[in-house]
Steps between C-alpha positions, in 0.01 A plus 500: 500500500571503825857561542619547854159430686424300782121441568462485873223273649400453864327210607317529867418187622413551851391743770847542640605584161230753442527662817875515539684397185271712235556859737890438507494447102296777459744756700787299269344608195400848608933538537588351213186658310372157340159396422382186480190227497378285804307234510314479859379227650176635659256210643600288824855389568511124497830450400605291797269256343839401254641364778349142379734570217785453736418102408653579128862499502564747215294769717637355822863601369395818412382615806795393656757646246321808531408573859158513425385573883770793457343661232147465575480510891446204720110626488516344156459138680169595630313731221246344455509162691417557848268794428344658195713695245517885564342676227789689363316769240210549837835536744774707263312693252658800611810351388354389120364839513813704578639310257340528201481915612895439476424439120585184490265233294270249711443172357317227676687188622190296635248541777619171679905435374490134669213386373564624140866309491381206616164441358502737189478172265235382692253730488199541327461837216237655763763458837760682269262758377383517871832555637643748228201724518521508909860651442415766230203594747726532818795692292221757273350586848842567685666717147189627400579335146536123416817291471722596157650134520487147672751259579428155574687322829772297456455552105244191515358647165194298315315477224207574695604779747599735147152443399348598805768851535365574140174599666646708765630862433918448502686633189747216554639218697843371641390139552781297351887515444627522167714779308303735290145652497205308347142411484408165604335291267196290609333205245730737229363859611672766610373648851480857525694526811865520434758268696778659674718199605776501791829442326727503785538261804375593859658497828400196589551352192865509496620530862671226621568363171751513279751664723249799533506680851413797640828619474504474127131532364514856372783382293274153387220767412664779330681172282114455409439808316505497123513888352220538177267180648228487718627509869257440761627473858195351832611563806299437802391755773562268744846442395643823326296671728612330804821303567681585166384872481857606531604245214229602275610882564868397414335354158326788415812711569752269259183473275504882397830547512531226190242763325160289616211702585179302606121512391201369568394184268145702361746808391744211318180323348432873333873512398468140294359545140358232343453189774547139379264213515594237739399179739504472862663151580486311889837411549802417819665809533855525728469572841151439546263181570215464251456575167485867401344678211765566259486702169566253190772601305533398144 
C-alpha cells in the first residue's frame, strides 16, 4: 500500500499561474527533489468570465474568505471579458516544456478552464470531444509526447465527459474526490481509465472556515493525512505558487520530517494492485458552489 505517500497534484488555471506560479514550484521541487503531475490549462484565459458567479452567495463568500484578487492578480477581473483570452499553451509553452524536462508528469486540465466549469453539463459529446482533443494536441506538440493524465475543472465530472476521455490517450484521470483508486463504472462497465480521486481539501476549500487561517493551515493539512490510504493533495500554481509559496514550503518541510515523501499520482496508480469497481456520483461538496463529482462509496 501506500504507506507514507502523498500524491502531489498541481492544478494551473490561468496564465498568471503558468507563467509565474508553475516556475516558482518547479525551483521548490528541484530543492526538495519531488516530482509530481500538473494539469495545465492551455487554451484562452477566460476566467474573469466567473465573475457573474459573484451573483451566488456560496461563491460570493468564497472569494471573499479567500482573497481571491490576492491570489490570482487583479488581471483576473478582466481575462477574458474586455478582450479575448490569452492562449496560455501558444504564450508559456516554454514553461509546460521545462517542466515536463524537470520529470515531472503533464496531464491536461482543459483547453478553456471557464468554459469547461461552467458549461461542462451542457455540452454536447462532440464540444467535449472537441475540446479534450484541442488540449492533448497543444500539450503532445509542446512535450513531444501526449498528456499521461487529465483532470477535469472544478471536479464537474460526468457521465459523458469519461466516455469521451476513453477515446483519448490518458492512462488515468483525477476528475472526482473520493478516497481510494477505482474505475468508474458507466451503464455497469468498467472504463479502462483508472480514477485517481482528490482525498484531501484545497486551499480554498477550507480557509476562512472552521477557524482555519493562514496561520494555522499547515497544521489543518498535515491533520489530513492518513498513513497506509490513498493521500492525494491539489494545490494550485496560482496559489502555492504565488502568495502561499512560503506556506506550502513550510508544509513540505513538517511533511518529511513526519517520514512523508511525495509522488506523482501515475507512479501511485502503478503502486495499487488490484483497483476496485466504483460509481462517480454529482454531489454538494464543502467549500465549494455546485455539485461536484464525487466517488460513491459503498
Amino acid at each position: 500500500m501506500h504507506n507514507k505517500k502523498i500524491g502531489l497534484r498541481i492544478d494551473v488555471d490561468t496564465f498568471r499561474g503558468t507563467k509565474v506560479g508553475v516556475p516558482n514550484l518547479n525551483a521548490l521541487f528541484k530543492k526538495y527533489d519531488i516530482k509530481a503531475t500538473y494539469y495545465f490549462s492551455v487554451g484562452p484565459d477566460n476566467m474573469g468570465r466567473h465573475l457573474w458567479r459573484m451573483l451566488k452567495p456560496a461563491f460570493a463568500w468564497k472569494m471573499l474568505r479567500t482573497n481571491a484578487a490576492g491570489l490570482y492578480g487583479p488581471e483576473i477581473i478582466f481575462m477574458g471579458t474586455m478582450w479575448p483570452g490569452i492562449q496560455i499553451g501558444k504564450r508559456l509553452g516554454h514553461v509546460i516544456k521545462e517542466s515536463f524536462e524537470d520529470g515531472h508528469e503533464i496531464g491536461l486540465h482543459s483547453w478553456d478552464h471557464h468554459r469547461i466549469q461552467a458549461k461542462i453539463d451542457k455540452m454536447s459529446p462532440q464540444q467535449i470531444e472537441a475540446a479534450l482533443t484541442k488540449g492533448v494536441n497543444c500539450l503532445t506538440k509542446i512535450c513531444g509526447q501526449a498528456p499521461v493524465s487529465s483532470a477535469v475543472p472544478g471536479w464537474r465530472c460526468t457521465d459523458a465527459l469519461l466516455i469521451e476521455k476513453a477515446k483519448q490517450p490518458f492512462s488515468y484521470n483525477s476528475d472526482c474526490r473520493g478516497e481510494f483508486i477505482f474505475r468508474p463504472l458507466i451503464d455497469g462497465k468498467a472504463l479502462k481509465q483508472v480514477q485517481v480521486p482528490v482525498t484531501m481539501p484545497t486551499y480554498d476549500e477550507v480557509l476562512g472556515r472552521d477557524g482555519v487561517s493562514d496561520d494555522n493551515y499547515n497544521d489543518f493539512m498535515l491533520s489530513q493525512l492518513r498513513p497506509g490510504k490513498l493521500n492525494i493533495l491539489t494545490i494550485h500554481a496560482e496559489a502555492e505558487g504565488g502568495k502561499c509559496l512560503e506556506m506550502f514550503e513550510q508544509y513540505i518541510l513538517r511533511a518529511q520530517k513526519d517520514g512523508w515523501s511525495f509522488a506523482t499520482l501515475g507512479e501511485l496508480v502503478k503502486e495499487a494492485g488490484e483497483i476496485p469497481e466504483g460509481k462517480i456520483m454529482q454531489e454538494s461538496f464543502p467549500g465549494r458552489e455546485g455539485w461536484l463529482g464525487v466517488q460513491g462509496i459503498n
